[in-house]
Structures are given as structure tokens and as C-alpha cells.
N, C-alpha and C positions, 0 to 999 in steps of 0.2 A: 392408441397404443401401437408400438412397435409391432410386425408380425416375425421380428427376426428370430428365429427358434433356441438363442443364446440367451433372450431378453424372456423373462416372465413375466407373465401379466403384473399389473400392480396391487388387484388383491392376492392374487397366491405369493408375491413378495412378503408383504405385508399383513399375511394370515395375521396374526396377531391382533393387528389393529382396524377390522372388521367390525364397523359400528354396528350395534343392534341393542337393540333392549335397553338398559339399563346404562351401558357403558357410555365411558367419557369417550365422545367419539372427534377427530380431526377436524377444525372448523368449526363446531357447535358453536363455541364460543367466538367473541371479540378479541385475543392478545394480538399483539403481533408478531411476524411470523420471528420465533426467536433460533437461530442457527446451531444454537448448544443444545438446546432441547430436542433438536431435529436433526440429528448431524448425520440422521443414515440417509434424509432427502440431498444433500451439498454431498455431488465426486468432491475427491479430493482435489481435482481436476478444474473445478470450477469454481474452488474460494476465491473469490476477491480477494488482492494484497492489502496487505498494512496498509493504511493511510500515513502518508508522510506529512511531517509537519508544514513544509512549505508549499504544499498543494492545495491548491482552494477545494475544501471537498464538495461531493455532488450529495443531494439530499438525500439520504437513506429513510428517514423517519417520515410520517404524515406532519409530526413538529415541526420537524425542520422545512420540510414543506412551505408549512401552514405560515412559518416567520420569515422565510424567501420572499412567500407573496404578498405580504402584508406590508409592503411598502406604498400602497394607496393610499394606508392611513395614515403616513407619518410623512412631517415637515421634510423636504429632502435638503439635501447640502445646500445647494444654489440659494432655496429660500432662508436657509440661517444666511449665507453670507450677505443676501439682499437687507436682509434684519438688522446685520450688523454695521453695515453698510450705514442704513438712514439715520443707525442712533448717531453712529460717528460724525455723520455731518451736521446734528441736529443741538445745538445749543441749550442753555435752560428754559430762556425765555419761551425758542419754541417749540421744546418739548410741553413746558405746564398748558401754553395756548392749546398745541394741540391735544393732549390730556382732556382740557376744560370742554373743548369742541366734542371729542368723543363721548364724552357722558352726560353733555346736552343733547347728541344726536340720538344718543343709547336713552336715554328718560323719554326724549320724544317718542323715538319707537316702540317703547316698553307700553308708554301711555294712549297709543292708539289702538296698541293689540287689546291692551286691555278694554276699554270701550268697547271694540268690534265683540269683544266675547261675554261679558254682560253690562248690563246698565247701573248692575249695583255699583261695582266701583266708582259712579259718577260721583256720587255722594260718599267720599270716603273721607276720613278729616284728614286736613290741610297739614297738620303739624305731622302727621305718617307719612306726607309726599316728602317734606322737607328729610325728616328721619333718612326716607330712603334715599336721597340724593346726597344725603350728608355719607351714608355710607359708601354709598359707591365712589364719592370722590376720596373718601380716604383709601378704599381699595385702590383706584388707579393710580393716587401719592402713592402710596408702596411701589405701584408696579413702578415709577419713574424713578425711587428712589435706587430698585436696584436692575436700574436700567433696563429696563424689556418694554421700550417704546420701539415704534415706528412712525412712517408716514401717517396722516389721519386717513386716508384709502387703505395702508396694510391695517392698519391697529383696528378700524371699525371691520374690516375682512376676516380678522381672525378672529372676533369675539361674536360673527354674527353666521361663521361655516359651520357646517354640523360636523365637518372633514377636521376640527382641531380639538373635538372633543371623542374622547373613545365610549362617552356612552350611548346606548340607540338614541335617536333623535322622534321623537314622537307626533305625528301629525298632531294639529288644533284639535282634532277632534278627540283625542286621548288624551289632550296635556290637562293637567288639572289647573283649575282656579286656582294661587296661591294670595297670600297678603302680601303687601309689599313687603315685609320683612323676611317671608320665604325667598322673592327675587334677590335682595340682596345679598342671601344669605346663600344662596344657588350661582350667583356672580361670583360672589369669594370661594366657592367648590370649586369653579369653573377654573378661576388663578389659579386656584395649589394643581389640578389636576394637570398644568401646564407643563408639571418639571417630572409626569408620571409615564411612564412609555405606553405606548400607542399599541392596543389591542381591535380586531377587528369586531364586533358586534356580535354579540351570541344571539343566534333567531330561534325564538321559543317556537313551541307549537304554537303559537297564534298568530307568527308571520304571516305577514300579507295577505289577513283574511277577507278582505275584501276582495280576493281573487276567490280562495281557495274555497269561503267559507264552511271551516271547520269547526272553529268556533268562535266568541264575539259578538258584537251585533255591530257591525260598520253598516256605515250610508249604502245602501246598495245601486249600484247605476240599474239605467234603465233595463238593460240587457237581461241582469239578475235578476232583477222584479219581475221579465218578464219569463224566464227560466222556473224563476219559483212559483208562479199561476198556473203554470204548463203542468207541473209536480200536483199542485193543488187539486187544479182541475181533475187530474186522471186519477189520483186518489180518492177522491169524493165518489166517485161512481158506487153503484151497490154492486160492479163485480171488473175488478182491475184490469185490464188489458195487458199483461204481464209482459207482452211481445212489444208492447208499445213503452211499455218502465223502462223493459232492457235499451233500446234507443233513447231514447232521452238520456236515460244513466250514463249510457258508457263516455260522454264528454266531462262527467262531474257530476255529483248529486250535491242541495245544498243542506244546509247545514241544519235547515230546520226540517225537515225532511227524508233526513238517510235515515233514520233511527227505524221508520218503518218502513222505508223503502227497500234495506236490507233484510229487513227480516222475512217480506215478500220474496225479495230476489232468491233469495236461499232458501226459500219452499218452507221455512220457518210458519209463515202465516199462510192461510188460503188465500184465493184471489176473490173470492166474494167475503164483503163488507160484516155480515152480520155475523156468520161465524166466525171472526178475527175472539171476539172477545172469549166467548168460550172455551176456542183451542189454545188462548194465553193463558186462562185459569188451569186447564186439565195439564200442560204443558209444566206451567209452576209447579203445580203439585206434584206431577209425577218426578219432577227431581226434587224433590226436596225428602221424596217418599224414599229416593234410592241414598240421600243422606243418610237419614234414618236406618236404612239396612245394611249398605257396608261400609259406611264412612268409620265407625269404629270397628274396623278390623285392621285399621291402618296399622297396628301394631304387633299384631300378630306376626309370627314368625315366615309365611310367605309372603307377606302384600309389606312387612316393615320394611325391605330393601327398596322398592319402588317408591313409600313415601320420605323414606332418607332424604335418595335423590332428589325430589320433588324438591323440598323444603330447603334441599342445597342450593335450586336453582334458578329460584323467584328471588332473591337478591340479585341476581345476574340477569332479571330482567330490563328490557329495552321501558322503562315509565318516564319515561322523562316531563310527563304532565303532572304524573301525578306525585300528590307527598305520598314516600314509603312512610307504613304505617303498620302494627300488625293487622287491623282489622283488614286490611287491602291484603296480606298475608293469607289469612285462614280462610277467605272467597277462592284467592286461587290456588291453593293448595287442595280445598274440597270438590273446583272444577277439574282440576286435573288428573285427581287420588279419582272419583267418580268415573272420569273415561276412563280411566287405564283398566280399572276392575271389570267395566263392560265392554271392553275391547281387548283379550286376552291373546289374540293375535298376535297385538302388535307389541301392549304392554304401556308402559310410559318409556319414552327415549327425549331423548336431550332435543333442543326445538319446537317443540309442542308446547311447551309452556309461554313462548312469545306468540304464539299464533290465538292467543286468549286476548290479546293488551288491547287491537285495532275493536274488537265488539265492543268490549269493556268500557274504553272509553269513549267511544260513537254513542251506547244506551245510558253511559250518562249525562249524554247533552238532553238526552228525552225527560231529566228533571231539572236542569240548570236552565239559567242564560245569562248571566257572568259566565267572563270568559273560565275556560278549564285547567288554564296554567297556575300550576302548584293548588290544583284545587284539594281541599278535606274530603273525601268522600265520609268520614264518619259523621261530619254535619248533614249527610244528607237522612232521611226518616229508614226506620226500620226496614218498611215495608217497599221502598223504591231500595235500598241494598237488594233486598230479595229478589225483587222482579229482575233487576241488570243483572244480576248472579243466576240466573233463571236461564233469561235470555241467553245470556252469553255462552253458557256452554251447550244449550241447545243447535247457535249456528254455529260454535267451532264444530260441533259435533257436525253439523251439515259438509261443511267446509274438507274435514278430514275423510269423508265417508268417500268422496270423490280424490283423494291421494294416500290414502291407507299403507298402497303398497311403496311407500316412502319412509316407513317407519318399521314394516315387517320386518325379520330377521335378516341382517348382512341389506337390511335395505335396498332392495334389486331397483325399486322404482326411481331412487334417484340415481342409480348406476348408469340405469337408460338414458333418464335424462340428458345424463351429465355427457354420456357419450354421443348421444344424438346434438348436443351443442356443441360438440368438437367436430363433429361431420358438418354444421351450417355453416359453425364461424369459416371452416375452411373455404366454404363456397361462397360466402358473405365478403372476406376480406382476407386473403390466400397469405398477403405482407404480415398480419398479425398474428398467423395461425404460425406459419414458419416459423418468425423473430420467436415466440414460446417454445415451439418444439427444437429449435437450435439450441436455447439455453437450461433445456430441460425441464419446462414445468408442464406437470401434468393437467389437464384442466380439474381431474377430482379434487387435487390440493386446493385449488380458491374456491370453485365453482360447486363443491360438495354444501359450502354452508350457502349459495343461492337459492339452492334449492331446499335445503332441508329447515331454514327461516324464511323462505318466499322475501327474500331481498330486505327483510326488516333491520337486518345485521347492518345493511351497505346504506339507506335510507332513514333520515327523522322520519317520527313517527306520523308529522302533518302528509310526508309523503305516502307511505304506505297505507293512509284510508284515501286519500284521490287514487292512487294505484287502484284499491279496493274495490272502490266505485267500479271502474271498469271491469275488473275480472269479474264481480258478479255479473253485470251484465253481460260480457262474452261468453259464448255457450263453452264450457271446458275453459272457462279462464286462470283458474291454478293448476290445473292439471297439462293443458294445452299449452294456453297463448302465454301462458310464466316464461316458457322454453323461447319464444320468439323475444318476449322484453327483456331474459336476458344476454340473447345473443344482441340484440342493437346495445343494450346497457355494456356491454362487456366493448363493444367496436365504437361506442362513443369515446372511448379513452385511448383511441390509434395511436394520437400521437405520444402521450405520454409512457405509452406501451413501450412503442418503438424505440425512443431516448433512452433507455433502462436495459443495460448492457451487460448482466450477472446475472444470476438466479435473483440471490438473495433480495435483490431490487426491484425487481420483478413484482418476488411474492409480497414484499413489504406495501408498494403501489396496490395490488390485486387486494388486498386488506384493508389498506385502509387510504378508498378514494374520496375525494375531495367533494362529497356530497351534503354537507354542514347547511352550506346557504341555498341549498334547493328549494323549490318551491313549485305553485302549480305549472308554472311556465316551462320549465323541464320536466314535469313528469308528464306534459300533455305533449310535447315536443317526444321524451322517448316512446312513451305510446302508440303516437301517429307513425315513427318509424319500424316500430315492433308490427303494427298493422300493418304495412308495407310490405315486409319480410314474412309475412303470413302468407300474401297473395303470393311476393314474387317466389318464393321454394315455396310454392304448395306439394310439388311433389317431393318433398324432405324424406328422409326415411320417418315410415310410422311404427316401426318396432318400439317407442318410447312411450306409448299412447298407449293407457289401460284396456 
């Protein structure tokens, strides 16, 4: 901030709106940044003009964005006019030959894959092959009827890209067995979806898990197999080497294996074998005990304001795995209503309730193995609800303990933070610190909800438990090394920064970055630079550090 003695800091500006406790504070949320709502952040000075109609405008929106770049997935000009091109030169005769030629080339291929993937269809009756070639050729009469042939090299290219259909395309080893009357029936999907606009891929949590392994069970290559023996092995001991976990961890932990691996890392479990089991039961018990004692007071006239909030703000959570259900309601509602009452400090404040979702859904891989997307948790048994609901608020509870003063009144811990990333990035990368301070954005305006949702706001959720991994492993890793991942995470976006010439453009990018199709490959890329930034400003200022 300014030291100029005309300019006041930005909380005594903004006394008012001084997040703590209870209150709806700047950031908590996902909107985007809206300029009516916020009209005392925009000088007059600094609106943006009218958009004129005969100007191509520059993207304001993450949407608008999102449909700039989404020209990978669509036919471009050149390729319709090449299209239109072959019909015109292409007669009847040899448009039907090559029609016939395509869905002899299309059957032979259909009918080799199918072999490669079981042997039953060897023996499948005769008169269902014929069925199915009977349909496909009257599908591709249609397509000739209303002209949308090509060449037999474009025509068999376009029905065999994964690039001309907008749905994920799924490796052999996901696709399902179908009968031939599902192919053909998946063929004629394929045409109508031809005249339907071109959307890019939505990647569930269970993208690319044969990187990430999150969840799933993909083929795992050698590397992984050998990752996960390493895990095995140092687990198996009758007293864990916890110094040795944290190494291993911090590159990834897999999937079948974080479940205890973090409950270890967060001091949740002992590091000797035999007392694991005990300190589970006394551990269970003991909240379930504090259920029992002030879980109905939730309505009482002190503690009814805090579960208001509560109950307002678990529909506004980040679950994109799971089905919203109530029963997933009243777990986190009693996780959260439970710490606020034993932590009278801080209270319940806004963000705290996504910092529940990464345990949540991590301990419930420890009774699944179907994948976790759009899972039921109410199919799962009584007694594993209780235990994950157990767990879980035991290590947010660990988690919190070590950034407490992030949530105390007026929030000081993320104040520090926030300003000790404004003092790196300036040393980090001086052109992006400037280009913000020329157009006036403060870094509390974006960089308040990095910290006070530990980046789960800015990231899918498959990314923030690989993030996870690591911070439990690094010593002070949400408290500490958060502040380095978000200064690389903030100066990975330079250039996009830079391009962005208003406020209001600015904050819209700072909100909402292009993080969708993440996966492990970026989050072990920002990481490795956040480590970097660790060593090289080791001498950072440490006023930010508890």
C-alpha cells in the first residue's frame, strides 16, 4: 500500500467491510468481480468506455474467454470450404461408391476392435452383423442425401477424430462393451451431433488418473507400481518413519494410500502400527461425544447465528464429485457447527467450510474403488459415514490449528500474508507488480480468497488433494509454503496479466483463471517453481509466519 499520508490504508478505508466472524466477507466467495456492486473499488478515473458497436471487443468474461479459445475444437473456415469443395466436384456415382467404401472400411474397423476386446463377439449371430451394416448404410444414405460427403480420406477422417465430436473420447480401457445395435445406434448420435456446436470437454475429478491417481483403478505403468511398494513397504513397519513419508509424499501420494498416509502426516495417527487402531476408536468417539453435547444448542439464541451461516454456505460449496444430498448436508453442517463451538476464538467465518471437502473426499476412497464422480455417499454403510465424518473433522481440525490466525477477528493472518506476497511478487517479477499497482488493484481484492480457501476457489478439486499431498509433507506447508505457491501461481499468469489494461479486467482475469483443464502436470510444474522461490527469497520478509 501507498505510504502517501493523503491515501489511507485500505482497511481503515474500508472499516466497514473488515471480514471476521460471521460476516459475508470480500472474496469468500466465487461471483465475478461485479463493478455496480463495487463501485467505491472503480475511480471515476479508471471506467472503462462504452463498448462501441463497431469494435471487436477484448474478452471481459472467463466465457467469453473460454469461447475465444475454443477454437481447437471446431471445424475451421478453410475446412468447410475444403468440404464443400469435394462435394461439388463429386458426382453420384462417386459419391454412393465412396459412401459404400466408407462403411466397408468403418465395419471392418468396428469388427477388428471388437475382437481385440473380447472373444465373445466371435460367436455373435450373423443376421445382427448384417442388421448392423444395414443401418449404418442407411445412415450414411442420409448423410449423401443431404449432401455432407467428402473425399473417402476427409469422410473416413472425420467419423474416426475424437477432434469432431464434442464428447470426452474415452481410452479402450474405459469404453464399454456395447451390441452392435448400441454402435449403430452411437453412429446415428454421432450424425445429429454434427449440426451441434463444438464445446470443449468438461474434465471430472477423475481426469487423467493415471497420473494423478486420485481415484479409479487405471493400468498403472511401471513407475507407479513402483511408487506404490515404496508407500507399501514404509507403511507396513510397526513404527513409520514419518521423515521418510514426508519425502516420498511431497511428489504425490497414490490413491490407494493417502487415506492413511494423511492422517499420519497431520499427526491425526501415531507413527507406531499398533496404536493406530485405538487412537481411531477413542478419536471416533470423542466426537461424536461432543455431537451429543453441543450439537443441539445450534439453535439457541448465541450459537443460532453461526449455524444460520453455516447451513447458508454448504450449498456454496466447491463438491463437484459429489451428489449434493442432504445426508452430505447434516455431516458438514455438524463438522463445522462442532469446531466453531470449540474454537470460540475464531468462531465460524466464511471458508472454513471448503477446507472440510479435500479430507472428506480422500477418506472416502478408504471404502470405495469405483471411481468417486457423482458418487452416493448414502450407499455407503452407516458405520464408514461415521468414521469419514470422524476423521474428517479431526484433520481439518489439525490443518486449522496451524493457520487459526486467518480466521480470528479482522483476520490479521491473512492480512500478513497477503502483504508479504505483495513484497515477493514485487521481487519475483517487478513488470507485474507495477502493471497492478498502475491500474490500482490491490492485492487483498483477489489474493484475500487465496488465502483464506488455500487456492481451492482458483483450482478443481482433483488439484487441490495433489496440492494437498505436498503441503502435508512440507514442514509449515499451509501456513508457509501456500505463500510461495501463490506467488509462482499468481506470476504463471504474466502474460495474460500484462494484456489486461483497466482495473475492471484485471479483477475479472484475477477471479476467474483458466484453471478447468488442470491436472497433475501443472500442479507438479507450479510446485517445483514455488520450491524454487522458497530457496531463492529465503530471506523474504518473516513477519507473515505465526
Amino acid at each position: 500500500m501507498s505510504s502517501d499520508g493523503n491515501k489511507k490504508q485500505f482497511w481503515k478505508r474500508n472499516a466497514a467491510k473488515v471480514p471476521g466472524s460471521i460476516q459475508h466477507v470480500y472474496g469468500a466467495q466465487h461471483p465475478p468481480f461485479d463493478p455496480l456492486l463495487h463501485a467505491n473499488l472503480i475511480k471515476a478515473g479508471n471506467k472503462p468506455p462504452p463498448a462501441t458497436p463497431g469494435k471487436p471487443k477484448k474478452a471481459t468474461t472467463f466465457q467469453e474467454f473460454e469461447s475465444i479459445t475454443s477454437d481447437a475444437w471446431d471445424v475451421g473456415d478453410d475446412d468447410d470450404e475444403l468440404l464443400a469443395m469435394a462435394a461439388q466436384n463429386l458426382n453420384i456415382e462417386v459419391v454412393m461408391e465412396t459412401a459404400n467404401k466408407v462403411i466397408e472400411n468403418h465395419s471392418k474397423q468396428q469388427e477388428r476392435q471388437r475382437l481385440d476386446d473380447t472373444t465373445e463377439l466371435e460367436h455373435r449371430d450373423e443376421e445382427e452383423v448384417a442388421e448392423d451394416e444395414e443401418e449404418d448404410e442407411e445412415d450414411e444414405e442420409d448423410r449423401v442425401e443431404e449432401g455432407d460427403v467428402t473425399s473417402p480420406e476427409l469422410s473416413f477422417a472425420s467419423q474416426s477424430s475424437p477432434y469432431t465430436d464434442s464428447r470426452l473420447v474415452k481410452s479402450h480401457s474405459e469404453a464399454p462393451i456395447g451390441s452392435p445395435k448400441d454402435a449403430a445406434g452411437e453412429h446415428a448420435a454421432l450424425h445429429r451431433q454434427r449440426s451441434l456446436p463444438h464445446r470443449p470437454p468438461v474434465i471430472p475429478l477423475v481426469a487423467r488418473m493415471a497420473d494423478q491417481n486420485t481415484s479409479g483403478t487405471p493400468a498403472m505403468t511401471e513407475r507407479e507400481a513402483s511408487r506404490l511398494d515404496k508407500f507399501k513397504q514404509l507403511l507396513a513397519g510397526p513404527n513409520t518413519d514419518l521423515e521418510e513419508l514426508r519425502k516420498l509424499s511431497w511428489s504425490g501420494i497414490p490413491r490407494q494410500v493417502r487415506p492413511i498416509t494423511w492422517k499420519l502426516l497431520s499427526g491425526y495417527l501415531p507413527a507406531n502400527a499398533e496404536r493406530r487402531e485405538s487412537v481411531l476408536q477413542r478419536k471416533r468417539q470423542e466426537y461424536f461425544g461432543f455431537i451429543q453435547q453441543y450439537y443441539d444448542s445450534r439453535n439457541d439464541e448465541h450459537h443460532q447465528d453461526t449455524y444460520r451461516q453455516i447451513h447458508i454456505d454448504i450449498p456454496r460449496m466447491n463438491l463437484e464429485s459429489l451428489v449434493p444430498q442432504p445426508k452430505l448436508t447434516e455431516i458438514f453442517e455438524r463438522i463445522l457447527f462442532i469446531w466453531a463451538i470449540r474454537h470460540p476464538a475464531s468462531g465460524y467465518v466464511q471458508g472454513i467450510n471448503d477446507l472440510v471437502t479435500p479430507f472428506f473426499v480422500v477418506y472416502v476412497f478408504e471404502y470405495i474403488e469405483e471411481e468417486v464422480e457423482n458418487f452416493d455417499v448414502s450407499s455407503l454403510q452407516e458405520e464408514a459415514l461415521r468414521n469419514i465424518e470422524a476423521d474428517s473433522f479431526w484433520c481439518m481440525s489439525k490443518l486449522l490449528d496451524g493457520i487459526q490466525d486467518n480466521y480470528t477477528f479482522a483476520q490479521p493472518g491473512i492480512q500478513r500474508k497477503v502483504k508479504a506476497l505483495e513484497e515477493l511478487v514485487s521481487r519475483i517479477d517487478e513488470s507485474v507488480h507495477r502493471h497492478m499497482h498502475h491500474y490500482e488493484v490491490e492485492y487483498l481484492q483477489f489474493a484475500f480468497r487465496w488465502m483464506n480457501n488455500l487456492l481451492m476457489r482458483e483450482l478443481p478439486l482433483r488439484c487441490t488433494i495433489r496440492l494437498w499431498d505436498t503441503y502435508q509433507a512440507e514442514p509449515e506447508g499451509f501456513s508457509h509454503f501456500h505463500l510461495y505457491v501463490c506467488a509462482a501461481f499468481l506470476v504463471k499468469w504474466r502474460k495474460e496479466i500484462l494484456e489486461e489494461r483497466d482495473f475492471q479486467g484485471l479483477m475479472i482475469l484475477l477471479q476467474n483463471l483458466p484453471t478447468m483443464h488442470w491436472g497433475n502436470e501443472e500442479v507438479s510444474v507450479l510446485l517445483a517453481e514455488a520450491y524454487r522461490l522458497k530457496f531463492a527469497f529465503a530471506d523474504a520478509p518473516n513477519h507473515y509466519k505465526r
